[in-house]
C-alpha positions as CSV (number, residue, x, y, z in Angstrom):
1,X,0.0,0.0,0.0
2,X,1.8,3.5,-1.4
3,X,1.7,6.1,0.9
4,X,-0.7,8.1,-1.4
5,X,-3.6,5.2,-0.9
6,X,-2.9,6.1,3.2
7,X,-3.4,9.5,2.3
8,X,-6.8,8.2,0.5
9,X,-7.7,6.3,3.1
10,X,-7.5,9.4,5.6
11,X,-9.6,11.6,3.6
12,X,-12.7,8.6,3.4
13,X,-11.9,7.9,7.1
14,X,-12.4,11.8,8.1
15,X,-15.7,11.9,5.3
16,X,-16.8,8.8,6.9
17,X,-16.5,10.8,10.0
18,X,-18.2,13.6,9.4
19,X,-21.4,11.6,7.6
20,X,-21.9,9.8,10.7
21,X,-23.1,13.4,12.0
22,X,-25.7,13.5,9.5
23,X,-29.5,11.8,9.6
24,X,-30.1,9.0,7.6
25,X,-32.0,11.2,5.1
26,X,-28.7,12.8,4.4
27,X,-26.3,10.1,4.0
28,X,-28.8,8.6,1.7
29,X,-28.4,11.3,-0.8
30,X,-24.5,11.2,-0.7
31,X,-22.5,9.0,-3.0
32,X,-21.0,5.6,-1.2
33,X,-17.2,6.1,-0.4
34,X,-15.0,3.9,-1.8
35,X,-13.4,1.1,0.5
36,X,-9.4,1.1,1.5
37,X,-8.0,-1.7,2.9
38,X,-5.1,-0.7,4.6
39,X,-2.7,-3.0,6.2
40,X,-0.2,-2.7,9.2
41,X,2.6,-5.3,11.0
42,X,2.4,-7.5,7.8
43,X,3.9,-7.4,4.4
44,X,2.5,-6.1,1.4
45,X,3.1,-6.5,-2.1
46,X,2.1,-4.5,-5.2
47,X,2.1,-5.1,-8.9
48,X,4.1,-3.2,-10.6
49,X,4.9,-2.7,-14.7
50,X,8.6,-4.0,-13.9
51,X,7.5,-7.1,-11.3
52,X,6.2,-7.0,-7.7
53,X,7.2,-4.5,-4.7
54,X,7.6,-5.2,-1.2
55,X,6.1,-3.0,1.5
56,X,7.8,-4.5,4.6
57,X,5.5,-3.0,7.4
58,X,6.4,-4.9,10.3
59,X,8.7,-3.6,12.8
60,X,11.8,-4.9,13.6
61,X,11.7,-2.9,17.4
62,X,12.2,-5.6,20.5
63,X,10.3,-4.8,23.3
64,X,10.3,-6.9,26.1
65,X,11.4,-9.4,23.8
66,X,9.3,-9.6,21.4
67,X,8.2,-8.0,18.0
68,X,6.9,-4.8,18.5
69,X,3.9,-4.7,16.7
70,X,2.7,-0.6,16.9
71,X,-0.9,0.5,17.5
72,X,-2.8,2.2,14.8
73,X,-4.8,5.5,15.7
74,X,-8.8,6.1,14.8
75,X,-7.6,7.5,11.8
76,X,-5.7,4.4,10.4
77,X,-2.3,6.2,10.9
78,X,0.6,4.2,12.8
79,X,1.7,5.3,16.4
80,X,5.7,5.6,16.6
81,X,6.0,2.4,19.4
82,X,8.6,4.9,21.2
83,X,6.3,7.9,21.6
84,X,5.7,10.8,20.7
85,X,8.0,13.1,18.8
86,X,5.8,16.3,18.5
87,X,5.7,16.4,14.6
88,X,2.5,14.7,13.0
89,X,2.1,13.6,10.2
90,X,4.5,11.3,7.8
91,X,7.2,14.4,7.5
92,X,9.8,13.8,4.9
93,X,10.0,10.0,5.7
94,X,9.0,8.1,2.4
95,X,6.6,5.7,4.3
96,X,3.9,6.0,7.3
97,X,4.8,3.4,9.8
98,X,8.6,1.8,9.5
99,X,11.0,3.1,7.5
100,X,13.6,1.1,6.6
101,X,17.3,1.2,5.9
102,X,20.3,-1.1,5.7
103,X,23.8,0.9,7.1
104,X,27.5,-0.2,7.1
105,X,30.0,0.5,10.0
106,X,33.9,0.3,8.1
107,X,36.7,0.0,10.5
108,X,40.0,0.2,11.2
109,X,42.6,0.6,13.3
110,X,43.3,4.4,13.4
111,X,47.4,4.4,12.3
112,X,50.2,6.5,13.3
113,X,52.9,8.1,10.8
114,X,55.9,9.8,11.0
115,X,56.9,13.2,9.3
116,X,58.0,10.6,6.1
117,X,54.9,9.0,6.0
118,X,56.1,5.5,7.0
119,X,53.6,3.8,9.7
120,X,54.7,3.8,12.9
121,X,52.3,2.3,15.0
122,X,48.3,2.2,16.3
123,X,47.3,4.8,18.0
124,X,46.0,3.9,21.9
125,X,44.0,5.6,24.0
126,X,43.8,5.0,27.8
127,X,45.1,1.2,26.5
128,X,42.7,0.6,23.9
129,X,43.6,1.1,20.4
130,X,41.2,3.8,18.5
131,X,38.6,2.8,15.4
132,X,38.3,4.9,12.6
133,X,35.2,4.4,10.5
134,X,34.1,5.3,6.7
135,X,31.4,8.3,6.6
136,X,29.8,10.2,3.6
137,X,28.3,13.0,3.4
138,X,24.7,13.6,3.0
139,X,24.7,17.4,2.4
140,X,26.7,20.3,1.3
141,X,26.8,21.9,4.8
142,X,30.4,21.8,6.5
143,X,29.4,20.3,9.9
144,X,30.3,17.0,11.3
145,X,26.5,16.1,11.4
146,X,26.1,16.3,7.5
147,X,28.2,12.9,7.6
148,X,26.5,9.7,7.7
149,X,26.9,6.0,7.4
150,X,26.9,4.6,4.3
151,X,23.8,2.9,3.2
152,X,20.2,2.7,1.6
153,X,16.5,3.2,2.3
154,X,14.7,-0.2,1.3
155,X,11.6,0.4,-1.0
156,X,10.7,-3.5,-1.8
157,X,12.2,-3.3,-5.6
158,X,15.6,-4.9,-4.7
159,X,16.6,-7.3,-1.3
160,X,18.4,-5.2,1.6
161,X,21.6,-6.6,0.8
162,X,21.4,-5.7,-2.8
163,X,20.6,-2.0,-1.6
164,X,23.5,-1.8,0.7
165,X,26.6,-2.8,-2.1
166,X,24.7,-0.9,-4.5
167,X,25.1,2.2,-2.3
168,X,28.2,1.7,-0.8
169,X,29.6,1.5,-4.7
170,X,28.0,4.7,-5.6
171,X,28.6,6.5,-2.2
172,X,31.6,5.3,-0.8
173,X,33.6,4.2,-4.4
174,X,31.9,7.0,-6.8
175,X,30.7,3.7,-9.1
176,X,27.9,5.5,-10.5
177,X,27.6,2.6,-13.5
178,X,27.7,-0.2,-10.7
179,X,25.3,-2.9,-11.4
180,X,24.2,-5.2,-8.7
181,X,22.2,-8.3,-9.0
182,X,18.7,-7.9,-7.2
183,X,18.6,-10.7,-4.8
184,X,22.1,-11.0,-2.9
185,X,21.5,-12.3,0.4
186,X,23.8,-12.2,3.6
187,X,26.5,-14.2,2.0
188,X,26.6,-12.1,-0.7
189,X,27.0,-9.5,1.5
190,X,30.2,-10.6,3.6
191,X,31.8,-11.8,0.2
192,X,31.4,-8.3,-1.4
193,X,33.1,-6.6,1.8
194,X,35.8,-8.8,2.4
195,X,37.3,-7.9,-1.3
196,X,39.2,-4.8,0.3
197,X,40.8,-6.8,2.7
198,X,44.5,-6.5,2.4
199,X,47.0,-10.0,2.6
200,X,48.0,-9.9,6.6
201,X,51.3,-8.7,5.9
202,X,52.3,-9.1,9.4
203,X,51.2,-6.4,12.6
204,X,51.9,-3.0,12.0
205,X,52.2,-2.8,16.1
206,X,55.2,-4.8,15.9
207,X,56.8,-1.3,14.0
208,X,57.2,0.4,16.7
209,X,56.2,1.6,20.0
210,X,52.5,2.7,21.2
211,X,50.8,6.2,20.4
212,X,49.3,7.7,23.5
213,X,46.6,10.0,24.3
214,X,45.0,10.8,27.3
215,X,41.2,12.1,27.1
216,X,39.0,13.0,29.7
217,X,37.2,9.7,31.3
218,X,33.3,10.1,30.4
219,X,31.7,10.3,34.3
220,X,30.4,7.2,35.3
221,X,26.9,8.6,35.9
222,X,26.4,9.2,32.1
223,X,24.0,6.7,30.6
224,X,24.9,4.1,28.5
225,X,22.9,5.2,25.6
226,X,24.3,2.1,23.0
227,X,23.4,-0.2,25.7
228,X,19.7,0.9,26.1
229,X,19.0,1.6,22.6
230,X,19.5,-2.0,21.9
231,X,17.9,-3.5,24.9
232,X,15.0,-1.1,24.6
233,X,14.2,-0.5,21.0
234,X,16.3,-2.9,18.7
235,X,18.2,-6.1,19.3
236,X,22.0,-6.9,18.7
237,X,22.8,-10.3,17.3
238,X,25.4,-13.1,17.6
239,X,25.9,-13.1,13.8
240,X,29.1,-12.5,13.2
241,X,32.1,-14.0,11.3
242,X,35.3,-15.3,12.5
243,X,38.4,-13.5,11.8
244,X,39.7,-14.6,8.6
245,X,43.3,-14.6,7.8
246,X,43.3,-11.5,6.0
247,X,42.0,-9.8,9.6
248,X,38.5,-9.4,8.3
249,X,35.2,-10.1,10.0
250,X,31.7,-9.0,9.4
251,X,29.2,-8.9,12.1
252,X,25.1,-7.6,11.8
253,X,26.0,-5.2,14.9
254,X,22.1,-3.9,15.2
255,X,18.3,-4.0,13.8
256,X,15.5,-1.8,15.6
257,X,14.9,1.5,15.7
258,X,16.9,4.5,14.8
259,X,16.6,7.9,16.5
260,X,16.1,9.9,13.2
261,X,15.7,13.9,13.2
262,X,13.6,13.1,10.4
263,X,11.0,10.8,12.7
264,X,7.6,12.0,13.2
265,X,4.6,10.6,15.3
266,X,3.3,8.4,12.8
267,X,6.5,7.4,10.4
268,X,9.7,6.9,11.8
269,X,13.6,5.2,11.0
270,X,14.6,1.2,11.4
271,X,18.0,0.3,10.6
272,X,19.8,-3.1,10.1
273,X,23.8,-2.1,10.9
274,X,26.5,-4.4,9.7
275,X,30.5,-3.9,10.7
276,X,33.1,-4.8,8.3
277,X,35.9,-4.6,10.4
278,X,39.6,-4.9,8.8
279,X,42.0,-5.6,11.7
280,X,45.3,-6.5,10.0
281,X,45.3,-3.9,6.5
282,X,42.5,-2.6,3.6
283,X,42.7,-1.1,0.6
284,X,40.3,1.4,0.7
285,X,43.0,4.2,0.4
286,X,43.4,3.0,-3.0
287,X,39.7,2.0,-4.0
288,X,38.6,5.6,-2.7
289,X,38.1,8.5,-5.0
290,X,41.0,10.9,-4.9
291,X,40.4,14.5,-3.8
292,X,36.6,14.3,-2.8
293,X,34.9,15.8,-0.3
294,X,32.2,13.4,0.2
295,X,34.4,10.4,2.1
296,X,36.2,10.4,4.7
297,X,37.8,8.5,7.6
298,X,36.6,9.6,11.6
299,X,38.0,8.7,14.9
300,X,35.4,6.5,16.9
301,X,35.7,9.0,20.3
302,X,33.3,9.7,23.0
303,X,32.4,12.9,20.8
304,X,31.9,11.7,17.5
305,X,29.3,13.8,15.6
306,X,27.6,12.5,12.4
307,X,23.8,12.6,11.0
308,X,21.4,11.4,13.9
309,X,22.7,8.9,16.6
310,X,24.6,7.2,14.2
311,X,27.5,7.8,16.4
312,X,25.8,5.8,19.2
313,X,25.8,2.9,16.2
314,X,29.5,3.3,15.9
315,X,30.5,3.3,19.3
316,X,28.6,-0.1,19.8
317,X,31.1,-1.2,17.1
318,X,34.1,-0.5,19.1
319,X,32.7,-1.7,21.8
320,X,32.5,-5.7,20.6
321,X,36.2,-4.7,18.8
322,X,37.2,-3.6,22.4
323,X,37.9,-0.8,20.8
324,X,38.2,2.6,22.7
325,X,34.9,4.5,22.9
């Protein structure tokens, strides 16, 4: 069901409404209203010219344990399961009800160089080596918070892995003319990562001594705000790959819900995360576009900034790499 046929059904909801104030005498003289059928927690498909198209409309939020299936209002209209948000309506969200998208965490160990450029070690912080991550940015504006994670919104034409290598190829690689079979499933998925994984040519710790820096400790009365996204609104997972001998691993790091700017009381943001994580070496500094603006690497720090709480996603990365957050 499109999100104009919810607009429809709104408009004969409200009429539908209003006739019930009316005698019978009234309503007699009216023409019937057409019926809508409008349905929510399931799946829907459509017919389209090209083939068939998937409206997921379940949620994938855990509450208590268990699927979150959200409430609908008189009107018809989902109710966000996490409350309200103060906007009505669907906003600038492409669906009413769940929204969803499939992200990518990138990481790697954040290197140290000398003044020649030769590698000279990881840097640490407080004892724990620091994660850089791949962002892209979504806008022209020069903050931090117009980078994102790489990724795709699911609209039902393609499967969610499909949409994340497409737009990792056009986001992240500038491979505008990529084309990307329709149906690749998790498998898929790890095997299209794990290409930029570098031979394990041996530690780049053993080089030379540790990089230190000393931040200030985060106070121990500050929530945990990775911790109860999960447990409250999504669910982390025990998928995850072992470490291959090239250092890579792959792990589905989160699916629930996401807290979007762009959420309103009626549509809001799911997100399946993966992390590809490269421990030993990548070659992503050689895949990348030269002298773009729109990718770059960032720090994992208690202050990362990028669009939403996608910095809460990232730190949860670092968190299973031990990685410091």
């Amino acid at each position: 069901m499109t999100h104009g046929n919810v607009y429809v059904g709104l408009v004969i909801k409200q009429q539908r409404q209003k006739r019930n104030l009316l005698s019978e005498e009234e309503r007699a003289e009216l023409p019937p209203l057409p019926s809508i059928n409008i349905v929510w927690n399931k799946i829907v498909t459509s017919k389209l010219d090209v083939g068939t198209q998937m409206y997921d409309r379940r949620s994938w939020v855990m509450l208590d344990n268990q699927i979150c299936r959200y409430k609908i209002d008189p009107l018809g209209v989902p109710l966000n399961p996490m409350g309200r948000t103060g906007l009505r309506g669907k906003g600038v969200l492409w669906r009413w009800g769940p929204n969803h998208e499939i992200l990518a965490v990138c990481t790697r160990w954040r290197r140290i160089d000398t003044l020649e450029g030769q590698p000279q070690g990881y840097l640490y912080v407080e004892g724990k080596k620091v994660l850089e991550f791949i962002a892209v940015r979504k806008d022209d504006e020069s903050e931090d918070s117009c980078f994102g994670l790489p990724g795709g919104a699911l609209h039902g034409l393609i499967s969610p892995y499909s949409t994340l290598v497409e737009a990792f190829a056009v986001e992240v690689l500038d491979e505008h003319t990529f084309e990307c079979k329709p149906n690749l499933d998790q498998g898929d998925l790890i095997q299209y990562f794990s290409q930029f994984a570098a031979p394990n040519l041996g530690s780049i710790g053993n080089i030379a001594s540790r990089t230190s820096i000393n931040f200030p400790i985060r106070s121990l009365s500050q929530p945990c705000v990775a911790s109860y996204a999960t447990s409250r609104a999504g669910s982390k997972t025990s998928l995850r790959t072992d470490i291959d001998s090239s250092g890579f691993s792959a792990t589905m790091l989160y699916k629930g819900y996401i807290d979007d700017p762009r959420n309103t009381d009626s549509a809001w943001v799911e997100a399946e995360v993966w992390n590809f994580h490269y421990d030993s070496s990548d070659t992503f500094d050689v895949k990348l576009p030269e002298e773009t603006f729109k990718v770059t690497w960032k720090e994992v720090s208690p202050n990362v900034k990028i669009f939403g709480n996608e910095g809460v996603i990232v730190q949860e990365a670092a968190k299973i790499q031990d990685a410091y957050y």
